[in-house]
C-alpha positions in Angstrom: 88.6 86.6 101.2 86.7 84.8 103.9 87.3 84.8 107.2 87.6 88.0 109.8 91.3 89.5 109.0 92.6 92.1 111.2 94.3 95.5 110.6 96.9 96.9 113.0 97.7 100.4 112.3 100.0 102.7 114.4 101.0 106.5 113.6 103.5 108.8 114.8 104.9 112.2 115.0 108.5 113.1 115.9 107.8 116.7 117.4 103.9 117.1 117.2 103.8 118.2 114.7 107.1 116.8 113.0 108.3 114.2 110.7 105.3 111.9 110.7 104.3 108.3 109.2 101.8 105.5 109.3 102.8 102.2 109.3 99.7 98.7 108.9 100.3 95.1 108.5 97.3 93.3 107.9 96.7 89.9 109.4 94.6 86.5 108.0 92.4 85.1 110.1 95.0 82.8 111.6 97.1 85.6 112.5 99.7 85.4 109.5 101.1 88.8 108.3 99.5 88.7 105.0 101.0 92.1 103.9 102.3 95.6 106.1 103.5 98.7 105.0 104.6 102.2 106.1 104.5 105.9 105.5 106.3 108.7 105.0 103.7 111.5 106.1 105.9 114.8 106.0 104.8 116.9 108.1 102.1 116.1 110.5 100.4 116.0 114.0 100.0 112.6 115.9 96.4 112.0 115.1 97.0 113.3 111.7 99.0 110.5 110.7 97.1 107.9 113.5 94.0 108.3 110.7 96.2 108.0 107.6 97.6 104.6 109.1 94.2 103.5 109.2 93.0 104.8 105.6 96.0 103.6 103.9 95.2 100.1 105.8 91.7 100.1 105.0 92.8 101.1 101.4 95.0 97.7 101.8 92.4 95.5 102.9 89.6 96.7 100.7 91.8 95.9 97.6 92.8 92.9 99.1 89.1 91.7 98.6 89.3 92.0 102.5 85.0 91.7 103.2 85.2 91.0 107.8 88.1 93.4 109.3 88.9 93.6 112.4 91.0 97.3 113.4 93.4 97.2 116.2 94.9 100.5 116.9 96.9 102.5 119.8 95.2 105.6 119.2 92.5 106.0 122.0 91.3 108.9 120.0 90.7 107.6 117.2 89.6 104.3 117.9 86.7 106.4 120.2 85.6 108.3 117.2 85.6 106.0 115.0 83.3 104.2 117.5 81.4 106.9 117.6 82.2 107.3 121.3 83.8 110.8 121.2 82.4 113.8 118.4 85.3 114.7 116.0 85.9 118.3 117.5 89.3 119.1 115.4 88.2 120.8 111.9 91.7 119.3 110.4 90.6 115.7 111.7 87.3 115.8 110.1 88.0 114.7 106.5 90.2 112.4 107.6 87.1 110.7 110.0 85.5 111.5 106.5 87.5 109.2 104.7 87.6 106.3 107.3 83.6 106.4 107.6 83.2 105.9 103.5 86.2 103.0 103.6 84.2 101.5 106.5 81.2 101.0 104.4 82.7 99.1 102.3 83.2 96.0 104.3 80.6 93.1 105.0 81.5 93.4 108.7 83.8 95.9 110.5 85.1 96.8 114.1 87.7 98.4 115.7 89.1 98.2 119.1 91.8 99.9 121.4 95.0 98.0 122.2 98.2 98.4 124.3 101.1 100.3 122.2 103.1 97.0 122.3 100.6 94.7 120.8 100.8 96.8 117.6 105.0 96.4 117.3 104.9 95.4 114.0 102.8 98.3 112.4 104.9 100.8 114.9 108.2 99.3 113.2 106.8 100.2 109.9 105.8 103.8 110.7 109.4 104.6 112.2 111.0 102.8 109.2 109.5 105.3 106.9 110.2 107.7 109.6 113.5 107.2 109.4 114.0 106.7 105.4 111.5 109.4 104.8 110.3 107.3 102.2 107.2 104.3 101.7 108.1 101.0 102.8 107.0 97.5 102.7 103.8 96.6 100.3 102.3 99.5 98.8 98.8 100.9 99.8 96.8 102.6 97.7 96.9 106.4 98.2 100.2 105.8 100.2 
């Protein structure tokens, strides 16, 4: 596919750890939801299902034929490590990071940047959805 697409991914925890899910709508270069889905994580911590939102919306893109991808998360954390910014300290995080770096490699061209909780509403809404249903929603990833 050409063009730069982006990725939104948003993650959440009820309780920390609690019920958890990851929810990712992927974007065409004009902006257009192209697909989005969500989640149901079980459970898990915050940043545990913050990096599953973004592998199962890397997964996504990548079978999409997705080749430029912009990322657009709320998690400072992860959007820092990913970056390379901050070292991946937590041993449970570490495969997860794992996971993202070998997804990563797969694309032509790939960045990811920090944004403001409400500029990622529709991936949020997906990840409480399958909060809430305790079940997938939306287009299937793989590995979701």
């Amino acid at each position: 596919m050409e063009g730069v697409f982006t990725l939104r991914t948003d993650g959440g925890a009820r309780g920390n750890p609690g019920p958890a899910g990851a929810g990712f709508v992927l974007e065409d270069p004009t902006g257009a939801i192209v697909r989005g889905g969500g989640a149901f994580l079980g459970v898990a911590t915050n940043n545990v299902a913050e990096y599953r939102a973004l592998i199962l919306g890397l997964g996504l893109a990548r079978s999409c034929g997705v080749r430029r991808l912009r990322v657009c998360a709320d998690s400072e954390l992860v959007v820092r490590q990913v970056n390379g910014t901050y070292r991946v300290r937590n041993e449970g995080l570490r495969p997860l990071f794992a996971q993202v770096r070998a997804l990563v490699d797969g694309f032509d061209s790939f960045e990811i940047a920090h944004v403001r909780r409400e500029h990622n509403g529709a991936a949020d809404a997906l990840a409480n959805e399958a909060m809430d249903l305790k079940a997938n929603v939306g287009d299937s990833a793989p590995g979701a």
